[in-house]
C-alpha positions as CSV (number, residue, x, y, z in Angstrom):
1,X,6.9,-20.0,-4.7
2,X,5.0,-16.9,-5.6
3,X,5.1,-14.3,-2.4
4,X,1.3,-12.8,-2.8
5,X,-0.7,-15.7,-4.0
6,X,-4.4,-14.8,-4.3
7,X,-6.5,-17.2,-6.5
8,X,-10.4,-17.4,-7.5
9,X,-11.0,-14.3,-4.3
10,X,-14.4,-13.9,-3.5
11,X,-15.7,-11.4,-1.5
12,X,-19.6,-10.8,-0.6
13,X,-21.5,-8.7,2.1
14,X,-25.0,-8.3,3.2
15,X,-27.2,-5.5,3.6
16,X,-31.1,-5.5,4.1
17,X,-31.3,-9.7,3.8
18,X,-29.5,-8.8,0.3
19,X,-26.4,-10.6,-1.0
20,X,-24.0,-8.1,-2.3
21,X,-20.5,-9.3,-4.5
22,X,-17.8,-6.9,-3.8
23,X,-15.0,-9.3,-5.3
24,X,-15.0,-12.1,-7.4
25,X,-12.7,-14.5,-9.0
26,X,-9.7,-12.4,-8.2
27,X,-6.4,-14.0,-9.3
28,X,-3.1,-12.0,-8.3
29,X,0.2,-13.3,-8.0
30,X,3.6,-11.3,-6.7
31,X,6.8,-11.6,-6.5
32,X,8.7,-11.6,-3.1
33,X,10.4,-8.0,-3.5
34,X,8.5,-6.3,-5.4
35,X,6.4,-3.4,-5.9
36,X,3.0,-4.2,-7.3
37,X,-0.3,-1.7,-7.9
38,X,-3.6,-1.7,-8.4
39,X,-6.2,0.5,-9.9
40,X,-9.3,1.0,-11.3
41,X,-12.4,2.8,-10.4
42,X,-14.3,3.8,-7.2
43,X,-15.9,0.7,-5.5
44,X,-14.3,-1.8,-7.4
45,X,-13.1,-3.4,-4.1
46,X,-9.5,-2.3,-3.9
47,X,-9.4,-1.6,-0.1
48,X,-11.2,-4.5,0.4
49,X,-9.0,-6.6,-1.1
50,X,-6.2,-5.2,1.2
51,X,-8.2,-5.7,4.1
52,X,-8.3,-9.1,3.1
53,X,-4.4,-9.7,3.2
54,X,-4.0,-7.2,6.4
55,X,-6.4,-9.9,8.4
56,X,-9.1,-7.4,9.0
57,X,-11.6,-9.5,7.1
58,X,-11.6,-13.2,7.5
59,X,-14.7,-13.7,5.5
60,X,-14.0,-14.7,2.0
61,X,-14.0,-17.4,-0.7
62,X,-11.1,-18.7,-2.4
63,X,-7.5,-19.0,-1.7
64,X,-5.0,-16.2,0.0
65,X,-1.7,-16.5,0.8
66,X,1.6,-14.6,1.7
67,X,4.3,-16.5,1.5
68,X,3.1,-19.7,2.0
69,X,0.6,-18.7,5.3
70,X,-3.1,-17.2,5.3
71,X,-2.9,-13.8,6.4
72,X,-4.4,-14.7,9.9
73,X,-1.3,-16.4,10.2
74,X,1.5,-14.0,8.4
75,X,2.9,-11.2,11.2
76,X,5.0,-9.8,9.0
77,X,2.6,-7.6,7.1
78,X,1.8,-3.7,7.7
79,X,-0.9,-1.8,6.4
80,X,-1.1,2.5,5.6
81,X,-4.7,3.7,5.2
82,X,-5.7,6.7,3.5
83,X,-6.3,8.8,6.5
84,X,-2.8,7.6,8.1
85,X,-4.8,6.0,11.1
86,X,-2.1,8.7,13.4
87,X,-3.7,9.2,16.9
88,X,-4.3,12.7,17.7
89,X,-3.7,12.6,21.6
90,X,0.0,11.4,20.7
91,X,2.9,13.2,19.2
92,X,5.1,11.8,16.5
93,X,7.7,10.0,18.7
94,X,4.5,8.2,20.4
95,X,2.6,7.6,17.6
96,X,5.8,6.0,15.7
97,X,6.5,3.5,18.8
98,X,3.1,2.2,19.4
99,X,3.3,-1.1,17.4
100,X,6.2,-1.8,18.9
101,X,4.9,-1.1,22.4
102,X,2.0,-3.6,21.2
103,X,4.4,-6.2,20.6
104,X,6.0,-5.8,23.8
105,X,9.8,-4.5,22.6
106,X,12.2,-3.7,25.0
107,X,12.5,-0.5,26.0
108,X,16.2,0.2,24.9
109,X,15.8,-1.1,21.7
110,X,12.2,0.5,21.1
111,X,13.9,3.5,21.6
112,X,17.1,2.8,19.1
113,X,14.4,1.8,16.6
114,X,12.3,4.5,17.0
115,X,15.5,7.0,16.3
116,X,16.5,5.2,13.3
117,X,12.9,5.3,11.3
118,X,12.9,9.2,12.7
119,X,15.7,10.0,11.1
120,X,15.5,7.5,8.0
121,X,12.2,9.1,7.1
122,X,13.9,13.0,8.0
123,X,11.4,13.9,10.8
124,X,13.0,13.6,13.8
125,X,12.7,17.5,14.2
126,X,9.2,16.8,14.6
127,X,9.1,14.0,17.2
128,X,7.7,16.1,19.8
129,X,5.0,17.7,17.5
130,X,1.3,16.2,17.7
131,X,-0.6,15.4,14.1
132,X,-2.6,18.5,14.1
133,X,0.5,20.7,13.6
134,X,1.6,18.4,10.7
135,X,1.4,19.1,7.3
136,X,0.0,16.3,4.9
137,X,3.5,14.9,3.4
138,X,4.6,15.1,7.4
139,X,2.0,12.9,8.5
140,X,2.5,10.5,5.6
141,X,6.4,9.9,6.1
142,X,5.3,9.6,9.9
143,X,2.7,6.8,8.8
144,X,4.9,5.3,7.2
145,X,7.6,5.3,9.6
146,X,5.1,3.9,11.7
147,X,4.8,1.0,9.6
148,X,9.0,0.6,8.4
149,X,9.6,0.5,12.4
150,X,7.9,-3.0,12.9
151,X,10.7,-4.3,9.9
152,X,7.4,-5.9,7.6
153,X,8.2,-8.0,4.6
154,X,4.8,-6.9,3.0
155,X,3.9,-3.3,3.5
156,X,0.2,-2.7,1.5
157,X,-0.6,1.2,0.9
158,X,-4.3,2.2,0.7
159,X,-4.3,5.5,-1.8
160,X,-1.2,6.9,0.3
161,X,0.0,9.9,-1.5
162,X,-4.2,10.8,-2.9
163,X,-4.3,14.1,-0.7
164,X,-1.1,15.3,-1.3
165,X,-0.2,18.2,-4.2
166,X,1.5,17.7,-6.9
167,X,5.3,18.0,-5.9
168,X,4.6,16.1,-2.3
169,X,3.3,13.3,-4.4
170,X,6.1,13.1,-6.6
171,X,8.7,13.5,-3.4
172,X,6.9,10.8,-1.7
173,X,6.9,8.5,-4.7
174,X,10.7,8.9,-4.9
175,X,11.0,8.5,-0.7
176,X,9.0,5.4,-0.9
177,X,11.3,4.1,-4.2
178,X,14.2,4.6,-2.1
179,X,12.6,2.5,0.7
180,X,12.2,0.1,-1.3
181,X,15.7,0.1,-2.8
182,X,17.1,-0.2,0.9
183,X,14.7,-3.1,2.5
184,X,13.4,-4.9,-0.4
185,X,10.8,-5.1,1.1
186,X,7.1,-6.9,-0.9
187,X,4.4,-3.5,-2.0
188,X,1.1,-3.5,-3.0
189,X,-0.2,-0.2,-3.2
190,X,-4.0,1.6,-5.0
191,X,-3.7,4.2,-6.5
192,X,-6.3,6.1,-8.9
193,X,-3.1,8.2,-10.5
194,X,-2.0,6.6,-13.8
195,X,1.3,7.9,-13.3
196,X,2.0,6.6,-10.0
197,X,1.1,3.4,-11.0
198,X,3.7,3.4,-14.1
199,X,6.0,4.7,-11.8
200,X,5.8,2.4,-8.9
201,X,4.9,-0.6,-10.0
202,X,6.9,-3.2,-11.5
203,X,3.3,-5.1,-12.1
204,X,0.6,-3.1,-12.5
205,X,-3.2,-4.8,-11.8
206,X,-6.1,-3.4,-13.5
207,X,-9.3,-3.9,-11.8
208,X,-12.9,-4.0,-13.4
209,X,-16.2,-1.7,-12.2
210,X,-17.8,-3.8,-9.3
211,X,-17.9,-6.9,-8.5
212,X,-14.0,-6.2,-9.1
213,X,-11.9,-8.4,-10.5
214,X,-8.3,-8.2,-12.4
215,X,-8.9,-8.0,-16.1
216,X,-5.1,-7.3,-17.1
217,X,-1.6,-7.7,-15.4
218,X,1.1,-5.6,-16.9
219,X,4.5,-6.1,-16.4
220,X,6.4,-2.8,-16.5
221,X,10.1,-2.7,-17.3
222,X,10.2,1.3,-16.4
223,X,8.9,1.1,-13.1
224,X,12.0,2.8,-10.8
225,X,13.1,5.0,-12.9
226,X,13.5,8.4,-12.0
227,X,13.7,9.5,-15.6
228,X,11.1,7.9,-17.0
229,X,8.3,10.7,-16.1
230,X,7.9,12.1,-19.7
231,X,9.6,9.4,-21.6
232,X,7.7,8.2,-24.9
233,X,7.2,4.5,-23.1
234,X,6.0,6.1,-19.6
235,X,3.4,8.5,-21.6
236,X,2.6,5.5,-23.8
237,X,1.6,3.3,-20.7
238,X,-0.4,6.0,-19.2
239,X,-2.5,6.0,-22.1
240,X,-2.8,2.1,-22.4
241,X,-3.9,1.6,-19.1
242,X,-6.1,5.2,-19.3
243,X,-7.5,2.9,-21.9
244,X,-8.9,0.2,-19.7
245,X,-10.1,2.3,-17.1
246,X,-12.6,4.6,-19.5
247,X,-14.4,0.7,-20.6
248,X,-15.1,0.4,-17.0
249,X,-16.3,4.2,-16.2
């Protein structure tokens, strides 16, 4: 069975009595354990596809499923927005533990858990600090620690690395790699970067203007590797799915 399962997706919303399509007849299948991405341009619907398969919106058309269970019913899924969703009244330690003190862990192993993400992500010098004395690649690794310390088997990633510089991007592209190397754990990730894309995703899912739908799936054999960046095949992807996206600009 097909992990991510999403077929004939259709999303709508109204404003001023008006019927608006945001998504329609999206069809995505993923693999359990794998890293998938999607891009294409502004307002084509990406986030709202992800919010979609985090639960945050119920009303759609068509058929969703993770692993065999609507996404109202999957708990094993964790979402990273764009602004890292970090509370600024709590510091790194508090803002890493507070889906588990949601769920109700105990408080020894909260803690041993909380350690373990802190040091797996190379912040726990920062664990006292609050999110306005962050820099951006410190907030993301603490976002995403966030999200690694609930153990999810699908982690979805809203334009995660977008206000980040050049290097920072490229370090958190390799830190999330390795993640993904350790847990196996099921990605689907936006991105506007070409190059991310080729270098995260292992399927890569081109969207159309709005209403957004996929118009290609590529499979990509050189997703992973570290010395792709610059390689004939990795330049020659970039510019075959650069392609696609100027016909729907």
């Amino acid at each position: 069975m097909t992990y991510l399962d999403i077929e004939s997706l259709q999303v709508d919303y109204r404003q001023k009595n008006k019927k608006h399509n945001v998504l329609f007849d999206v069809n995505l299948q993923l693999p359990q354990g794998e890293i998938g991405v999607i891009i294409g341009p502004s307002g084509c619907g990406k986030s709202t596809l992800l919010n979609v398969l985090a639960n945050l919106n119920q009303d759609y058309q068509g058929r969703v499923n993770i692993n065999g269970q609507l996404p109202i019913e999957h708990k094993g899924t964790a979402l990273i927005l764009q602004d890292y969703g970090l509370l600024p009244w709590k510091n790194v330690w508090n803002n890493i533990k507070l889906g588990l003190d949601i769920r109700k862990v105990s408080k020894e192993d909260s803690k041993m858990r909380n350690q373990a993400i802190l040091n797996k992500m190379r912040i726990a010098d920062l664990k006292k600090r609050y999110p306005a004395q962050l820099s951006g690649g410190q907030k993301q690794r603490v976002a995403i620690a966030r999200s690694l310390v609930l153990e999810p088997e699908l982690l979805l990633m809203d334009e995660p690395f977008s206000s980040l510089d050049a290097l920072n991007r490229e370090e958190m592209q390799d830190i999330l790699l390795h993640l993904w190397q350790e847990t196996n754990l099921t990605i689907l990730l936006i991105t506007h970067n070409i190059e991310e894309a080729v270098f995260l995703g292992q399927k890569i899912f081109v969207m159309s203007a709005c209403p957004g739908t996929i118009i290609k799936t590529f499979d990509n054999d050189i997703a992973g590797d570290y010395s792709s960046r610059g390689k004939v095949e990795f330049l020659e992807m970039c510019n075959t799915l650069r392609s696609y996206l100027r016909k729907e600009n």
